[in-house]
N, C-alpha and C positions, 0 to 999 in steps of 0.2 A: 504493500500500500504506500501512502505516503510518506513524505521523509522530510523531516527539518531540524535543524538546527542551530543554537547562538552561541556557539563554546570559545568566541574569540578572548572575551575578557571576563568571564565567568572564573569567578572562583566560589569558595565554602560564603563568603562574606557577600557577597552581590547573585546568589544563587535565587534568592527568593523575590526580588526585585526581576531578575530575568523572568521569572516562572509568570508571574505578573502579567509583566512587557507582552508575552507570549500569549497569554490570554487574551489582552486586549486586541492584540494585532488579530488574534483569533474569531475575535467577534467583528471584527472592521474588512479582515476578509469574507465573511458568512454573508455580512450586508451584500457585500457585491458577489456574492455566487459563488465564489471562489472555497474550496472545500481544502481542509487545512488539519493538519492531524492536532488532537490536541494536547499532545505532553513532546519537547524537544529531547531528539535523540542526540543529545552532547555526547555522547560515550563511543560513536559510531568513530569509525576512520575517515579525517575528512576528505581525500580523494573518492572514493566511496559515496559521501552526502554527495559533494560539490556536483558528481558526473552521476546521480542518479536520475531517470529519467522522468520519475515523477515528484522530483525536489519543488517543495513548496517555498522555501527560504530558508538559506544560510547569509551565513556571510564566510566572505575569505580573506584573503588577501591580497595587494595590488601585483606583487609577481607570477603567483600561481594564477591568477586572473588573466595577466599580459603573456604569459607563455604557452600555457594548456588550455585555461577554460574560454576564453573571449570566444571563441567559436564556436561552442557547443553551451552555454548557459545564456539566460537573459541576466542584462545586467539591471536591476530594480532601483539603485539612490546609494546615496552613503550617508551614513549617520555621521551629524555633525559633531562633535565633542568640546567642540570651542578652546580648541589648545590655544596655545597663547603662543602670537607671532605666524600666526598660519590661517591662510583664507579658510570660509567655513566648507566643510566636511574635507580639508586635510588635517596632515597629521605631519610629524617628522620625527626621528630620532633623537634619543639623547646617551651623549657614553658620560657613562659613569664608571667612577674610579672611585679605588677607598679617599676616606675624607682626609686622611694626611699622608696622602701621596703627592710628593712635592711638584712634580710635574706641571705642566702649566701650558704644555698644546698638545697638540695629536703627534706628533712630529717626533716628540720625546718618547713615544710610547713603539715607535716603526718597533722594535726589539723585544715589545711585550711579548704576555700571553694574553690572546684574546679566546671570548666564548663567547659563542650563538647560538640562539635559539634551533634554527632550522638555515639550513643552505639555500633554502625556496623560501625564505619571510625576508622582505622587502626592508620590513624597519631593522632586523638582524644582523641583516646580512650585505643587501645590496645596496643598502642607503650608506652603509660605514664601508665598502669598497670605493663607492664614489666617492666618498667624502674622502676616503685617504688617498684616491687614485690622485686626488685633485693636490693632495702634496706628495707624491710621488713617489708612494711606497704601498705595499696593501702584507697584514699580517702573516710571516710564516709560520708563528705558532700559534696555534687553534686549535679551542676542543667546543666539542658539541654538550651543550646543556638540554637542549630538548622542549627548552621554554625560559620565557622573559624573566620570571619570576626565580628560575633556577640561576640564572645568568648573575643575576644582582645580588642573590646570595654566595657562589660561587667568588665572588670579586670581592663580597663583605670576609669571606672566609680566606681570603688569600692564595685560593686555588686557578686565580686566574686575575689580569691586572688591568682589565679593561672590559665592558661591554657597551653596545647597543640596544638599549630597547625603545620598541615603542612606546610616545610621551604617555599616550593613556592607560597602556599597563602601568608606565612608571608612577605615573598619578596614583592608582590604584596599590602599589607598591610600598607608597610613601606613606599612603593613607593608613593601609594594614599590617605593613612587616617591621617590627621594632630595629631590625636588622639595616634597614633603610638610615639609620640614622648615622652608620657606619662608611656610607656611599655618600658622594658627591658626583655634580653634573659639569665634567672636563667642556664640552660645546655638541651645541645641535647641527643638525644636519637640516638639507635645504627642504621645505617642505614639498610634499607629492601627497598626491591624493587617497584619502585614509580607506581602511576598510570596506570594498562596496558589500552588499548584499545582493546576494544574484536566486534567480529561478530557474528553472527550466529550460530550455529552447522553447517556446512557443506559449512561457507563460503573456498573462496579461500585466505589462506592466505600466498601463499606466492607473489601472484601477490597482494594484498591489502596493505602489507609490504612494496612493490617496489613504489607502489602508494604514499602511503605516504612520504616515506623517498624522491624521488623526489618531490612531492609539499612543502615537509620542505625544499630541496636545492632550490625552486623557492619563497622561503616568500621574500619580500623587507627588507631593511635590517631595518626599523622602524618597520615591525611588529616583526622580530625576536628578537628585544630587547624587544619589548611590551610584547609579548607571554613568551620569555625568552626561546624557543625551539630552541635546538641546534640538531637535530635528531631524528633517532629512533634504538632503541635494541631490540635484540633477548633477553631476559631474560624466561632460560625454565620455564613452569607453577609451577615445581619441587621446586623452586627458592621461591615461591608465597607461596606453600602448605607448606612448612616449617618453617615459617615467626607464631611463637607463639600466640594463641588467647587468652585471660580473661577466665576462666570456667564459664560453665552457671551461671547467676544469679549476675556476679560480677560484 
């Protein structure tokens, strides 16, 4: 049957605000005819949700969007998050370092060890390639953390001397990991276009667009500070496919 779901910046602590989110959107798609299953499969593999044929909504990310999916998914909006320094619905990275690491640019770190989330996330991976391509160097020591939230503990623990993550997870990082207090923000990356949520091939979006965008005017005003969802935008997929990726193998 059907398939969806929001596992981008879910954790234990904004689980129940999500569940919410999900209803609402659930009743805002029912109005428009649109049949929407109603408990979110986070636990699924997301290649798996993203390329399922009867995916109601997810969200992904802007590389796995620009290299696999733009062909085979609708792209539906992106939810804006109102980062700060960045048009609405992007986003940008931030690396963060322990808080008394003397360092003072990117430049100091060419030597580090770095950790990312995934090789295929945008804010991880390909925003901190660019951003170092652009001083002309990119990490040879790397390990895989698996997730944002692992990254920035990994760096508070001293097993690794730098990451990238995304500003909204780090928002969310800062908010709930007392470990956070440990990290500092070395400099951001340029912004590009945050998170979109996508359907189907041949879903309807621009009635799924509407859907949304009113269940984000109906959140309570404690999940809209929990989620930190201020919207949704039209950003063209154009927007997406232009957004620079690492070359194979880097």
């Amino acid at each position: 049957g059907m398939i969806a779901s929001l596992m981008m910046y879910l954790r234990p602590e904004t689980a129940e605000a999500h569940a919410r989110y999900w209803a609402l959107i659930c009743e805002e798609l029912a109005a428009r005819g649109i049949a929407a299953p109603e408990t979110l499969n986070n636990k699924a593999e997301e290649f798996t949700v993203w390329k399922a044929p009867d995916l109601t909504l997810s969200q992904t990310c802007g590389m796995p969007y620009r290299l696999w999916l733009h062909d085979h998914v609708t792209l539906i909006g992106t939810p804006d998050f109102a980062v700060a320094g960045c048009p609405p619905g992007y986003y940008s990275s931030v690396f963060v370092i322990r808080a008394d690491d003397p360092r003072e640019t990117i430049s100091e770190f060419r030597a580090a060890r770095f950790t990312y989330n995934q090789s295929f996330s945008q804010s991880g991976y390909a925003a901190a390639y660019t951003h170092c391509s652009a001083e002309g160097f990119w990490f040879k020591d790397r390990s895989q953390s698996h997730g944002h939230r692992n990254s920035a503990q990994i760096v508070a623990d001293g097993r690794a001397d730098i990451a990238a993550l995304d500003a909204v997870s780090w928002r969310l990082i800062q908010r709930y990991d007392p470990f956070a207090s440990h990290l500092r923000v070395l400099e951001r990356t340029t912004p590009t276009p945050g998170l979109p949520y996508i359907a189907a091939a041949g879903a309807n979006r621009i009635a799924t667009f509407a859907a949304i965008s009113q269940a984000i005017a109906r959140l309570m005003a404690e999940d809209v500070e929990t989620l930190g969802i201020r919207g949704l935008v039209d950003i063209p997929s154009t927007a997406y496919l232009a957004v620079p990726s690492p070359p194979i193998g880097a």
